[in-house]
PDB file of N, CA, C and O in Angstrom:
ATOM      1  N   UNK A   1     -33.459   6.647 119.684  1.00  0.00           N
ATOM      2  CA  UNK A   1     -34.263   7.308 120.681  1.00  0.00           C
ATOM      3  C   UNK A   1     -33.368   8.156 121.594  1.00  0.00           C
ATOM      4  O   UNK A   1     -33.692   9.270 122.007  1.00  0.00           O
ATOM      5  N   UNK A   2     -32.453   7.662 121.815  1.00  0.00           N
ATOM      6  CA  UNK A   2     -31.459   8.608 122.745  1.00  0.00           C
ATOM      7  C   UNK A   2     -29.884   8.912 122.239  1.00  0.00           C
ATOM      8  O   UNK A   2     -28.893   9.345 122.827  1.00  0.00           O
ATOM      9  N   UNK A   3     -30.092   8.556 121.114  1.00  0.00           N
ATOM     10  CA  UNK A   3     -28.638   9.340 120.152  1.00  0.00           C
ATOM     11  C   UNK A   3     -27.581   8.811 121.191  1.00  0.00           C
ATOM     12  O   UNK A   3     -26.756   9.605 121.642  1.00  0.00           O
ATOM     13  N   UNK A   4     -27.583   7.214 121.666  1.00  0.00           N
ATOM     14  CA  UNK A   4     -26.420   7.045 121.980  1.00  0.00           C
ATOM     15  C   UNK A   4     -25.695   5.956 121.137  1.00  0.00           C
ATOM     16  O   UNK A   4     -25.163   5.107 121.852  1.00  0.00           O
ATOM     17  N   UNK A   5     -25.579   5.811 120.141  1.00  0.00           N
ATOM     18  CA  UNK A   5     -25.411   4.713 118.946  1.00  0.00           C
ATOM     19  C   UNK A   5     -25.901   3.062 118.849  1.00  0.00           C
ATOM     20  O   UNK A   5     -25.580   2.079 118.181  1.00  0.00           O
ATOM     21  N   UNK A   6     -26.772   3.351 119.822  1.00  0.00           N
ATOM     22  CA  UNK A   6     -27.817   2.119 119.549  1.00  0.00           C
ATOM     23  C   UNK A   6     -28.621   2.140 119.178  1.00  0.00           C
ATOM     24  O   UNK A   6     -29.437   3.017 119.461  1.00  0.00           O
ATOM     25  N   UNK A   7     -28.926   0.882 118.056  1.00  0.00           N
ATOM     26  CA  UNK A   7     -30.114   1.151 117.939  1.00  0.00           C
ATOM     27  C   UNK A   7     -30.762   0.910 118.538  1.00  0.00           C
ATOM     28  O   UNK A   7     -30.383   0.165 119.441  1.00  0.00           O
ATOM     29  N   UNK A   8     -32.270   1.341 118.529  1.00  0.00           N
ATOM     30  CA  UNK A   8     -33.794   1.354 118.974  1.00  0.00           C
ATOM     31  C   UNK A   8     -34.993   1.073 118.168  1.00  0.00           C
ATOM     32  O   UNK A   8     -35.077   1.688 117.105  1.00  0.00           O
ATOM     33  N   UNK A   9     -35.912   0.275 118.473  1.00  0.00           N
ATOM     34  CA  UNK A   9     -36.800   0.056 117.577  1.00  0.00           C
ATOM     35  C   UNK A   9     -38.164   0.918 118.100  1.00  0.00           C
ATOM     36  O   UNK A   9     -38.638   0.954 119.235  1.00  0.00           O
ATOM     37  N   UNK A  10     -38.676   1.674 116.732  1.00  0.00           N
ATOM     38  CA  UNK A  10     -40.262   1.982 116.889  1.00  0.00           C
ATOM     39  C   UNK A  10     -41.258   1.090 116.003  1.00  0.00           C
ATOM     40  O   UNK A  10     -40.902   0.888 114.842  1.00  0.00           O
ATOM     41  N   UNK A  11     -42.119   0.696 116.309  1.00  0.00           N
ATOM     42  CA  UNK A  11     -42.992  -0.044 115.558  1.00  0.00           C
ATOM     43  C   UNK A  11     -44.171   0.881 115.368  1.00  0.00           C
ATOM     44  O   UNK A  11     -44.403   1.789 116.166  1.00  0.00           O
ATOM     45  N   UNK A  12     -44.745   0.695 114.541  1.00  0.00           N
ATOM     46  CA  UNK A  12     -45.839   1.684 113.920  1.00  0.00           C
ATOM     47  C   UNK A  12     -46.536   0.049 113.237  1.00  0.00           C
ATOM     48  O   UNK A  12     -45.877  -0.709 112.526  1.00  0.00           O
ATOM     49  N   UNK A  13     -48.019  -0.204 113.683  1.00  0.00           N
ATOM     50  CA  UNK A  13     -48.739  -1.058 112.850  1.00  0.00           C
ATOM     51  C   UNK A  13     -50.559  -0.759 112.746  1.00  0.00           C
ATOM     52  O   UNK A  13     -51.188   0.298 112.707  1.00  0.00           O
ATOM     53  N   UNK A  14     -50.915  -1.901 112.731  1.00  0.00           N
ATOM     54  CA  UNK A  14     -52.232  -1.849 112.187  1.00  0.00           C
ATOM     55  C   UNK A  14     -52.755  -2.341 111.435  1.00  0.00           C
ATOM     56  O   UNK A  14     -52.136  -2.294 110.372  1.00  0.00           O
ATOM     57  N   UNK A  15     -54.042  -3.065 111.354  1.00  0.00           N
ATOM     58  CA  UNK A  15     -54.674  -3.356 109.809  1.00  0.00           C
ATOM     59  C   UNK A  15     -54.991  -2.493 108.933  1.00  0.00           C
ATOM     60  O   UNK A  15     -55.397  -1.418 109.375  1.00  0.00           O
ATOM     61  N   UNK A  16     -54.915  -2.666 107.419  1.00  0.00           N
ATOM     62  CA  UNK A  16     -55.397  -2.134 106.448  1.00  0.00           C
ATOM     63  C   UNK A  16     -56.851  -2.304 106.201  1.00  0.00           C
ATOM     64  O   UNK A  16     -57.423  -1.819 105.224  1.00  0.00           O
ATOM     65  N   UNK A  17     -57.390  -2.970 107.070  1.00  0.00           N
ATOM     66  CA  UNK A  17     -58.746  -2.980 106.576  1.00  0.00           C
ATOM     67  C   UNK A  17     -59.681  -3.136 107.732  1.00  0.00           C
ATOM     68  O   UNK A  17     -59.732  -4.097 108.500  1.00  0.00           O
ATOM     69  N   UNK A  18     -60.615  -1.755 107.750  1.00  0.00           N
ATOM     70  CA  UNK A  18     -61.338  -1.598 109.514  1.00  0.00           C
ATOM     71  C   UNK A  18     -62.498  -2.564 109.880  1.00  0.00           C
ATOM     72  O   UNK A  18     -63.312  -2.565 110.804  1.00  0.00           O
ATOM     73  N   UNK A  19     -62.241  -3.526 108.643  1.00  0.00           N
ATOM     74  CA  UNK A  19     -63.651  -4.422 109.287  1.00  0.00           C
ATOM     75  C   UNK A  19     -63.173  -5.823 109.335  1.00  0.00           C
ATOM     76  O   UNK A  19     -63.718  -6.858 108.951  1.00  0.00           O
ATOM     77  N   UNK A  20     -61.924  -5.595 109.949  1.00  0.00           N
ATOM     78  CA  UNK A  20     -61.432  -7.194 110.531  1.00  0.00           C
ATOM     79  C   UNK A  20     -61.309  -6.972 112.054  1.00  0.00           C
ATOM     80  O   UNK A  20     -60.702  -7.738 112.803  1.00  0.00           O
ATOM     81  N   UNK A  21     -61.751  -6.192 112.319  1.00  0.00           N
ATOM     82  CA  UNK A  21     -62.007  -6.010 114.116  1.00  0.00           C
ATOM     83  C   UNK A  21     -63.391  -6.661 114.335  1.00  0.00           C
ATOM     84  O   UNK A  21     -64.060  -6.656 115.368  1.00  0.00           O
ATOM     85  N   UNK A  22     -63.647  -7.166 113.260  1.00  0.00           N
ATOM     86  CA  UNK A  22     -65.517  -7.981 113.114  1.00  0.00           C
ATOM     87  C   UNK A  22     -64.973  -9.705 112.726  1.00  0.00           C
ATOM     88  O   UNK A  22     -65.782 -10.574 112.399  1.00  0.00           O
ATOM     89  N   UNK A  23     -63.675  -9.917 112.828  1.00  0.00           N
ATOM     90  CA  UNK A  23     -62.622 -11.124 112.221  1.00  0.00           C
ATOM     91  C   UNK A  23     -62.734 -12.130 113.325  1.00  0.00           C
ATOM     92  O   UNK A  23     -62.123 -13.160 113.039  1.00  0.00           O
ATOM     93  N   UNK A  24     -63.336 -12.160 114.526  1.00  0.00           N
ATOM     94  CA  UNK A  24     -62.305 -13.667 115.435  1.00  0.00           C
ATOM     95  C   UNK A  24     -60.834 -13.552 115.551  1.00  0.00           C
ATOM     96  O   UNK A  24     -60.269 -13.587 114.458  1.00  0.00           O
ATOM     97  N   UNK A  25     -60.274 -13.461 116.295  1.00  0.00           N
ATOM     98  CA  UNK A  25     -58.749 -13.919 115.975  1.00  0.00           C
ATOM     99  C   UNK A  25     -57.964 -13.402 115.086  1.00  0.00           C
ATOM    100  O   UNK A  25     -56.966 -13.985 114.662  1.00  0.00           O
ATOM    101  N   UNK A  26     -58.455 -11.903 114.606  1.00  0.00           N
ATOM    102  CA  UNK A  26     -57.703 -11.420 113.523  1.00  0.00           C
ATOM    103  C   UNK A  26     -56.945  -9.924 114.357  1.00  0.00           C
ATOM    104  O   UNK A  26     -57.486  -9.421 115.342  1.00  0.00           O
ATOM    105  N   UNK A  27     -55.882  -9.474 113.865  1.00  0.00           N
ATOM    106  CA  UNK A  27     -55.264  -8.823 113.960  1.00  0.00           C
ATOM    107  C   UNK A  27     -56.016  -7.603 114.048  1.00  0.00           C
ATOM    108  O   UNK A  27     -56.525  -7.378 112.950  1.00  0.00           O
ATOM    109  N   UNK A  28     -56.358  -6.532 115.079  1.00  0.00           N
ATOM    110  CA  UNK A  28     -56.713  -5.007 115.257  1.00  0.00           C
ATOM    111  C   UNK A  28     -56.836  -4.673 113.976  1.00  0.00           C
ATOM    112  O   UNK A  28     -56.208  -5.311 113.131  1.00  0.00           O
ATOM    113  N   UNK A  29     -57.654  -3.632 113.623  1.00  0.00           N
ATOM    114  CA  UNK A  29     -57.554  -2.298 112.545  1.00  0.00           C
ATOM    115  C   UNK A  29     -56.798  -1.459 113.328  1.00  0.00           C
ATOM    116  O   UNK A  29     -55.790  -1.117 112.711  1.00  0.00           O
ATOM    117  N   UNK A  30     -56.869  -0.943 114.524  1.00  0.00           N
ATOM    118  CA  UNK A  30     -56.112   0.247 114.980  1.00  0.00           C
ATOM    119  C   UNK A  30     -55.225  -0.832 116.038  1.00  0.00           C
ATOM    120  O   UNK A  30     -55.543  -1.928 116.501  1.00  0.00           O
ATOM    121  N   UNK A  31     -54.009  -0.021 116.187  1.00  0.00           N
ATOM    122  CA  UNK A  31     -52.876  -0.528 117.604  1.00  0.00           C
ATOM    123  C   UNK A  31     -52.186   0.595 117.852  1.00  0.00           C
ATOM    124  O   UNK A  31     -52.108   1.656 117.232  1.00  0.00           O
ATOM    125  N   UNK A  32     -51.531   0.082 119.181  1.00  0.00           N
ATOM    126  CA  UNK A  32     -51.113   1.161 119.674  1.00  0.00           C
ATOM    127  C   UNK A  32     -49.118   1.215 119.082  1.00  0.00           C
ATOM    128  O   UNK A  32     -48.644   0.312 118.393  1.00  0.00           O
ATOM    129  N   UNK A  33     -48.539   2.071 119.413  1.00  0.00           N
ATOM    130  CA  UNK A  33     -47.275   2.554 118.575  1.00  0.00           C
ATOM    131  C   UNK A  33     -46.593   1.752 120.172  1.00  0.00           C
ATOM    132  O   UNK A  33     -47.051   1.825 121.312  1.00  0.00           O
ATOM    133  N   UNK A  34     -45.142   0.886 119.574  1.00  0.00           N
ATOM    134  CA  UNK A  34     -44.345   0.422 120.593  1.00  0.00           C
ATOM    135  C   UNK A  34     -42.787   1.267 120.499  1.00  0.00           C
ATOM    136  O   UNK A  34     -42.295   1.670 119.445  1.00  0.00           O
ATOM    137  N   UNK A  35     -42.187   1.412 121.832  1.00  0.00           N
ATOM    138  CA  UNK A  35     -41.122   1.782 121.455  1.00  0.00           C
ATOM    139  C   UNK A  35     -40.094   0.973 122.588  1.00  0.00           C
ATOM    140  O   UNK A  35     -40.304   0.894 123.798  1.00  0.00           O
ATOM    141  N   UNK A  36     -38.739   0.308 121.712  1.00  0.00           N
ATOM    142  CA  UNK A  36     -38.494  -0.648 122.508  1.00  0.00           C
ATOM    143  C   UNK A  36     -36.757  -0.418 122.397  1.00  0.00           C
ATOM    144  O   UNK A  36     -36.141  -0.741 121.380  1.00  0.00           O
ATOM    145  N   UNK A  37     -36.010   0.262 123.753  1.00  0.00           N
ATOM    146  CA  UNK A  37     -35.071   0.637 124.218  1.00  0.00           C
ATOM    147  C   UNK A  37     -33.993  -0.537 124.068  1.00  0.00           C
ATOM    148  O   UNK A  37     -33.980  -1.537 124.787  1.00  0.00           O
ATOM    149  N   UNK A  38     -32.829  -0.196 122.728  1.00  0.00           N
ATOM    150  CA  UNK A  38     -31.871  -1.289 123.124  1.00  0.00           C
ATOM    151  C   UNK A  38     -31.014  -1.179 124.693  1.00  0.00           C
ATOM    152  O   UNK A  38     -30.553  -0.197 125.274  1.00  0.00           O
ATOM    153  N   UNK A  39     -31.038  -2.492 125.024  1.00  0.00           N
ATOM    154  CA  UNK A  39     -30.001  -2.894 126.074  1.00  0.00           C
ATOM    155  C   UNK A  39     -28.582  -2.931 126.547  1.00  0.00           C
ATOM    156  O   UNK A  39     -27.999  -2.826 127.626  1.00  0.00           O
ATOM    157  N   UNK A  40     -28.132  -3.206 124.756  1.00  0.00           N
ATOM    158  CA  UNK A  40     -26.532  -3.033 124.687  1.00  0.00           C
ATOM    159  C   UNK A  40     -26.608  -4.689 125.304  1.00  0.00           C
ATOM    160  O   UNK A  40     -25.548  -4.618 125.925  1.00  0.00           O
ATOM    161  N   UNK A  41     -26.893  -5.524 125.465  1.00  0.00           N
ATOM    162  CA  UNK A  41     -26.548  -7.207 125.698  1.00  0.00           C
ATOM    163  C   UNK A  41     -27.351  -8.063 124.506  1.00  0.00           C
ATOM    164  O   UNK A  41     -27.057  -9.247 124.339  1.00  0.00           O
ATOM    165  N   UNK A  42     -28.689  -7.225 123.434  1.00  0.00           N
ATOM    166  CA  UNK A  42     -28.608  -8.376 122.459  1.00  0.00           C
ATOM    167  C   UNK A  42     -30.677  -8.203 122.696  1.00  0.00           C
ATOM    168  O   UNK A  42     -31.581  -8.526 121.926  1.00  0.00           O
ATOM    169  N   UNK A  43     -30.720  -7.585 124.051  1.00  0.00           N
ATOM    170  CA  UNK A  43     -32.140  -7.355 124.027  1.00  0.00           C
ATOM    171  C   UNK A  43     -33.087  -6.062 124.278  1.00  0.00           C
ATOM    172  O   UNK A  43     -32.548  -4.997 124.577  1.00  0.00           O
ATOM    173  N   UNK A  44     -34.066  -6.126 124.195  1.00  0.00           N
ATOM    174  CA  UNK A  44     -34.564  -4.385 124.186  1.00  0.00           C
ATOM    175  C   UNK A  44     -35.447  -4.980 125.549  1.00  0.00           C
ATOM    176  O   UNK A  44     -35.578  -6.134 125.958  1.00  0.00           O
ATOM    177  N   UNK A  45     -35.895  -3.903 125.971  1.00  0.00           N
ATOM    178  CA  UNK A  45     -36.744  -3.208 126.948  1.00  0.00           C
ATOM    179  C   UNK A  45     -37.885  -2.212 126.247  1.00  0.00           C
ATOM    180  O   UNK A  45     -37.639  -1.110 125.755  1.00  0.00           O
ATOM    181  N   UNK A  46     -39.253  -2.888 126.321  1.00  0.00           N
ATOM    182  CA  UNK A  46     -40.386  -1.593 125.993  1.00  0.00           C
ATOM    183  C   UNK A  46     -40.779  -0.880 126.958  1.00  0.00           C
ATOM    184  O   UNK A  46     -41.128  -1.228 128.086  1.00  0.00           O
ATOM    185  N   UNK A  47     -40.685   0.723 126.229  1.00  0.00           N
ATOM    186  CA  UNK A  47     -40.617   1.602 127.422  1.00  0.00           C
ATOM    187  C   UNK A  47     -41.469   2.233 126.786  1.00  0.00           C
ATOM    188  O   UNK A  47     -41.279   3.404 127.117  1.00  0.00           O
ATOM    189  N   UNK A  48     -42.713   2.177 125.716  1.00  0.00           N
ATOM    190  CA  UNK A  48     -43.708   2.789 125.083  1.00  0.00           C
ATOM    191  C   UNK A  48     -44.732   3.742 126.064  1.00  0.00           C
ATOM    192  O   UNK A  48     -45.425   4.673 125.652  1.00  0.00           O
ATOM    193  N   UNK A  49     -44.645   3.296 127.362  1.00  0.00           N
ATOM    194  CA  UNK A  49     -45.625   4.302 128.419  1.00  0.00           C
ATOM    195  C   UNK A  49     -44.945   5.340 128.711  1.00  0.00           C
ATOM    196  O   UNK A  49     -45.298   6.519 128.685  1.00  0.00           O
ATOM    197  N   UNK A  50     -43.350   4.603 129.167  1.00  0.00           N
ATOM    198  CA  UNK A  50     -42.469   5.521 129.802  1.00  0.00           C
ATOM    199  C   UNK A  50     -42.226   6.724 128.969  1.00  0.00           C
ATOM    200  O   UNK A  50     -41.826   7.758 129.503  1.00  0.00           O
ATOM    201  N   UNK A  51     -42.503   6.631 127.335  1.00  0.00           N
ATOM    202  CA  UNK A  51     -42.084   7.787 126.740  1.00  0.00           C
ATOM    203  C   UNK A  51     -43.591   8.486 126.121  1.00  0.00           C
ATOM    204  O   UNK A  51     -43.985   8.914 125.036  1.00  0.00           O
ATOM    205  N   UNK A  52     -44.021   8.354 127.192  1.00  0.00           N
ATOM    206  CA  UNK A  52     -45.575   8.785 126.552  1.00  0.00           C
ATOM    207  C   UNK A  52     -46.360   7.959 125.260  1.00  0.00           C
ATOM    208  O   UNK A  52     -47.537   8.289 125.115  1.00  0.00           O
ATOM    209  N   UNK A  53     -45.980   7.211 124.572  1.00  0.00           N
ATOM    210  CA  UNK A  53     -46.978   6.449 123.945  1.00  0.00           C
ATOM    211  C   UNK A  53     -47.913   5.747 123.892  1.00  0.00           C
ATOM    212  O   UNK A  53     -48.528   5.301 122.924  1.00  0.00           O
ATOM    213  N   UNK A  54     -48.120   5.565 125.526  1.00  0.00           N
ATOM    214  CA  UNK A  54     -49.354   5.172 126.082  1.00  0.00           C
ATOM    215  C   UNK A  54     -50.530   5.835 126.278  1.00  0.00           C
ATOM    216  O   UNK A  54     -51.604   5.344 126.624  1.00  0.00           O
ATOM    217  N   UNK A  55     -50.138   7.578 125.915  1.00  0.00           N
ATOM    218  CA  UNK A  55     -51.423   8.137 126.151  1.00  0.00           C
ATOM    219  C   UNK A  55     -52.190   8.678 124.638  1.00  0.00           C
ATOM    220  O   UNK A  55     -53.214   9.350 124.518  1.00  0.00           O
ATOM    221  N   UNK A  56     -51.158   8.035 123.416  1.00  0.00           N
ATOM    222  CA  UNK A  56     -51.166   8.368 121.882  1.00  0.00           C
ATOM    223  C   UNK A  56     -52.606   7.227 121.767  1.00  0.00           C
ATOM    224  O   UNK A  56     -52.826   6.288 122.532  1.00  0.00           O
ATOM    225  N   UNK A  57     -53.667   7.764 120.271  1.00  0.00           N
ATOM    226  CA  UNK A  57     -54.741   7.123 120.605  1.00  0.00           C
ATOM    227  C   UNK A  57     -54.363   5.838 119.360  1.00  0.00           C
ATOM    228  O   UNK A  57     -53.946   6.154 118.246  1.00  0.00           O
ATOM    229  N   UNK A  58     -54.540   4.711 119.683  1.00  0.00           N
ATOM    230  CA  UNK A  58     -54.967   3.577 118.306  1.00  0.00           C
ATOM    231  C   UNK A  58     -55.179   4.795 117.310  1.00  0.00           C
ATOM    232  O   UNK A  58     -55.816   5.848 117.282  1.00  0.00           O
ATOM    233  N   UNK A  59     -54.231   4.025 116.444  1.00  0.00           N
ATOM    234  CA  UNK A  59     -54.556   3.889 114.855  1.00  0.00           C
ATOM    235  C   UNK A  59     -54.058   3.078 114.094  1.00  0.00           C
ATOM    236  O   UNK A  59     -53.459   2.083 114.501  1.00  0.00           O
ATOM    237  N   UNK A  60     -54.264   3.448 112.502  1.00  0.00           N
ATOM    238  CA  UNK A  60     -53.711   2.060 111.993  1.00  0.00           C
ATOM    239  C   UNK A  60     -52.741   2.843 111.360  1.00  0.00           C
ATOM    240  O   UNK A  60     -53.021   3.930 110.854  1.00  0.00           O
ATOM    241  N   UNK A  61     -51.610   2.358 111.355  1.00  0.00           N
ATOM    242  CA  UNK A  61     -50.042   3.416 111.041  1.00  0.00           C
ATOM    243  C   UNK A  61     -49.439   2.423 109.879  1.00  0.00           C
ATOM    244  O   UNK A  61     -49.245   1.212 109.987  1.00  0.00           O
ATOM    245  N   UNK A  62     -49.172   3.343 108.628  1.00  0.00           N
ATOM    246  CA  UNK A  62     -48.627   2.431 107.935  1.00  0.00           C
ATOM    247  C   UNK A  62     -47.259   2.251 107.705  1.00  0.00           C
ATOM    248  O   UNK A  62     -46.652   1.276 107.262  1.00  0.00           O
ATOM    249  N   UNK A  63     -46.684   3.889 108.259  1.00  0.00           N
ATOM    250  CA  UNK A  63     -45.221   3.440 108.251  1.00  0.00           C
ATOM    251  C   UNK A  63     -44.460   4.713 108.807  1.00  0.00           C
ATOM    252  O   UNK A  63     -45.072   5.759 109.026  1.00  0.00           O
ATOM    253  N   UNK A  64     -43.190   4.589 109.010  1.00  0.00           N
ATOM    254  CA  UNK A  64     -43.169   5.631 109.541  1.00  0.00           C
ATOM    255  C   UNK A  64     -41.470   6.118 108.869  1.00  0.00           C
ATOM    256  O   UNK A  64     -40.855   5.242 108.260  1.00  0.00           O
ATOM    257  N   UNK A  65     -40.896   7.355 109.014  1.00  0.00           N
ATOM    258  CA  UNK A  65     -39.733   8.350 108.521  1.00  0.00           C
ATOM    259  C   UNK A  65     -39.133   8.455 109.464  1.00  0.00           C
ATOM    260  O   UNK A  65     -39.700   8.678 110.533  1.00  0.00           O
ATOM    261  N   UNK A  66     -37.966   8.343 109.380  1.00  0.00           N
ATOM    262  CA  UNK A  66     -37.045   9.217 110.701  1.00  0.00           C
ATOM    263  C   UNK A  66     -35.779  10.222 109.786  1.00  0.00           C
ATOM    264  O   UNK A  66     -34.936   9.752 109.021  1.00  0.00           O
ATOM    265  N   UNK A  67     -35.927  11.401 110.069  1.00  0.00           N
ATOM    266  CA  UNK A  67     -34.731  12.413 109.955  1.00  0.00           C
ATOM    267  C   UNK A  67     -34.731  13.251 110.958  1.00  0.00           C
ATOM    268  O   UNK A  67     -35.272  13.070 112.049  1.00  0.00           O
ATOM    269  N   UNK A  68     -33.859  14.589 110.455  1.00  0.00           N
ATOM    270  CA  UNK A  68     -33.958  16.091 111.435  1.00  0.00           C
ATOM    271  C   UNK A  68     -34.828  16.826 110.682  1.00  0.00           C
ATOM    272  O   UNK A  68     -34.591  17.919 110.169  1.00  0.00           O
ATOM    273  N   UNK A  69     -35.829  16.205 110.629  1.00  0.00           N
ATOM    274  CA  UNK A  69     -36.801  17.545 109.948  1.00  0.00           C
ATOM    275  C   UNK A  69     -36.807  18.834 110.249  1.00  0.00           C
ATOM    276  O   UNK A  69     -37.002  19.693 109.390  1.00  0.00           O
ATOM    277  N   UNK A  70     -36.528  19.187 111.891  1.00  0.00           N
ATOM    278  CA  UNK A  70     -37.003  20.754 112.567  1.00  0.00           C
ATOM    279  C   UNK A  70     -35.841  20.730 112.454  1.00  0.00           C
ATOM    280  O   UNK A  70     -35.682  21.041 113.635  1.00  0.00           O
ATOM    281  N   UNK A  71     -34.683  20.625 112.037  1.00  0.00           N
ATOM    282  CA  UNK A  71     -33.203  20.897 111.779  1.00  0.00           C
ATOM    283  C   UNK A  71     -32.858  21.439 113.118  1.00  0.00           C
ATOM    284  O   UNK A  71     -32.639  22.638 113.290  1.00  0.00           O
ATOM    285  N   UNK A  72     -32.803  20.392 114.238  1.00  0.00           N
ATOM    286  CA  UNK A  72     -32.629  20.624 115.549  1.00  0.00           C
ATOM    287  C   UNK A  72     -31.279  19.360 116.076  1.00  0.00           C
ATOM    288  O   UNK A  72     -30.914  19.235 117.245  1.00  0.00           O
ATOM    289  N   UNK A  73     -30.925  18.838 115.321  1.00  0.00           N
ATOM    290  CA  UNK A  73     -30.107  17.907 115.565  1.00  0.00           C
ATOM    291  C   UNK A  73     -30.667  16.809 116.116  1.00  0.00           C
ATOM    292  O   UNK A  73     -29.864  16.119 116.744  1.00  0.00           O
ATOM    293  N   UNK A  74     -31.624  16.477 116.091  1.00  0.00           N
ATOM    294  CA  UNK A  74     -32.571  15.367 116.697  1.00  0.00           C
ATOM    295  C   UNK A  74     -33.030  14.373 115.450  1.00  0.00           C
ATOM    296  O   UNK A  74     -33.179  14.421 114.229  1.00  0.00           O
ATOM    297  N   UNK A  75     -33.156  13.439 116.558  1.00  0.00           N
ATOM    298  CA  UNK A  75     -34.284  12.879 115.024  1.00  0.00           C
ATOM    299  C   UNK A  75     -35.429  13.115 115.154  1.00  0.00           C
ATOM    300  O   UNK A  75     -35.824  12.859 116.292  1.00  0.00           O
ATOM    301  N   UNK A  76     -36.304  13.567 114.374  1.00  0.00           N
ATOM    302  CA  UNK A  76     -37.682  13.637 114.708  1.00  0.00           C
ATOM    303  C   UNK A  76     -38.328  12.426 113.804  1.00  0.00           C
ATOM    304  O   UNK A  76     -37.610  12.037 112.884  1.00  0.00           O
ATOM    305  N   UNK A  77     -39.265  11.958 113.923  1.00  0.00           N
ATOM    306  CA  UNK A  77     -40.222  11.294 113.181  1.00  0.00           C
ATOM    307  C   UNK A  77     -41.904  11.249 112.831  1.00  0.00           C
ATOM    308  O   UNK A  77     -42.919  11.417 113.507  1.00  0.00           O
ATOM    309  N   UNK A  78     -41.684  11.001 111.715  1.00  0.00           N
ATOM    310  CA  UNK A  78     -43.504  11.213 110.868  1.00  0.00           C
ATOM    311  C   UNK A  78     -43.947   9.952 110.762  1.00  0.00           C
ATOM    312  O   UNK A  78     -43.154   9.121 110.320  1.00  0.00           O
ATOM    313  N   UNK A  79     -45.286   9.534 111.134  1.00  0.00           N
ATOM    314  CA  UNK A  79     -45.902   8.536 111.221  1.00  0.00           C
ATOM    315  C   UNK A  79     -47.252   9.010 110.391  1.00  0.00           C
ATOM    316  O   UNK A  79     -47.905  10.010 110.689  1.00  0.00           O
ATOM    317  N   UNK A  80     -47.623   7.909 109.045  1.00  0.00           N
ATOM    318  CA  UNK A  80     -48.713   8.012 108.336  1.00  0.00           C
ATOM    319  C   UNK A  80     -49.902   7.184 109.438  1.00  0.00           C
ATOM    320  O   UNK A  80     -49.603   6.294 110.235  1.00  0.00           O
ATOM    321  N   UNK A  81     -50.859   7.582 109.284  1.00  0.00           N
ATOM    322  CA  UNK A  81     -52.167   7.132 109.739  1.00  0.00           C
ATOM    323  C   UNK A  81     -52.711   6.580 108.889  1.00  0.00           C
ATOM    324  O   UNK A  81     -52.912   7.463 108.055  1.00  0.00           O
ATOM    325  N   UNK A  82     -53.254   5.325 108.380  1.00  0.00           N
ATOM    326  CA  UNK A  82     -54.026   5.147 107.019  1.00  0.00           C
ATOM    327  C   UNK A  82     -55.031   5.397 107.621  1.00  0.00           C
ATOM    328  O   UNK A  82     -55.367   5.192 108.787  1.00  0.00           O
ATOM    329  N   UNK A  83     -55.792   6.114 106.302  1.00  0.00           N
ATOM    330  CA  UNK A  83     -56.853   6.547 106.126  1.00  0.00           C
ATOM    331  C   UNK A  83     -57.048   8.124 106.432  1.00  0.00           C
ATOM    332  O   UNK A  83     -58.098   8.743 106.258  1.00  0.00           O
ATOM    333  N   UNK A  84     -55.632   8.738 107.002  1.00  0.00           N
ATOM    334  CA  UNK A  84     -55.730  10.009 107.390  1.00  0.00           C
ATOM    335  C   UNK A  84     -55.068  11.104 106.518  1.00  0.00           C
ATOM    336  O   UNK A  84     -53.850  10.986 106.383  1.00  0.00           O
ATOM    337  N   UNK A  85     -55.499  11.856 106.076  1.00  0.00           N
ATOM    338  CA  UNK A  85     -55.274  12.938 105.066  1.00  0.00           C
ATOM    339  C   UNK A  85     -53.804  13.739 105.802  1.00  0.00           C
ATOM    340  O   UNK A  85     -52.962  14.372 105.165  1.00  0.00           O
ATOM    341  N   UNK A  86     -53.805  13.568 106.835  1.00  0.00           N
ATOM    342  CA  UNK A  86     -52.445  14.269 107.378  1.00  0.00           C
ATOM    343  C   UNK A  86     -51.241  13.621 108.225  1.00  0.00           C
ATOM    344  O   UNK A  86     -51.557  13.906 109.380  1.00  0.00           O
ATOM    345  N   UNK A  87     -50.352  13.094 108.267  1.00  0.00           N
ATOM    346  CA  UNK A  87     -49.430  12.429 109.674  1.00  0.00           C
ATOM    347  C   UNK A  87     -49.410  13.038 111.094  1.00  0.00           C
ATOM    348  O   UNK A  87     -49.434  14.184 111.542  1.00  0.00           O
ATOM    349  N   UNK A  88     -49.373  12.167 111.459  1.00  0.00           N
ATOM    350  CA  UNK A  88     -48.910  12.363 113.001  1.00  0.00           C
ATOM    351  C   UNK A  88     -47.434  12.686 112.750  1.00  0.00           C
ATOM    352  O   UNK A  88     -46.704  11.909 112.134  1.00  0.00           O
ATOM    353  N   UNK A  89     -46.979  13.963 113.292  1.00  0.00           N
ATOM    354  CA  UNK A  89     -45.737  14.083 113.894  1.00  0.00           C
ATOM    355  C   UNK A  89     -45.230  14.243 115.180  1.00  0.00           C
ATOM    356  O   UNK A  89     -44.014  14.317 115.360  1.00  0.00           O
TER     357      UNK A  89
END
């Protein structure tokens, strides 16, 4: 997340199947995307609002890419939507 040689975790999830939100106690069809800032001592910090992912809508994400796609020296990343004919980038 900030190209300083730590890592960082993004989570991308969701159910595969939209009619377990009709389940009791079962895991979402749609969730929201986490993003969780290493510490450098062994623990992260979620800062998913702080980097705007709080205003990204539920879905159900099945996985996600990281390269320099826009060949900008960054990483950028692609996130599939199941069920969606196109990614979120």
């Amino acid at each position: 997340m900030e190209n300083d040689g730590w890592l960082d975790l993004l989570v991308v999830n969701g159910h595969v199947y939209p009619q377990m939100d009709k389940v009791k106690g079962s895991a979402a069809y749609a969730e929201p995307m986490l993003l969780h800032r290493n510490l450098h001592n062994g623990t992260f910090e979620e800062v998913s609002k702080a980097a705007g992912l709080g205003n990204m809508p539920l879905k159900s994400r099945g996985c996600a890419a990281f390269g320099d796609i826009a060949t900008t020296g960054n990483v950028d990343v692609v996130v599939l939507n199941i069920g969606s004919r196109h990614p979120f980038c």
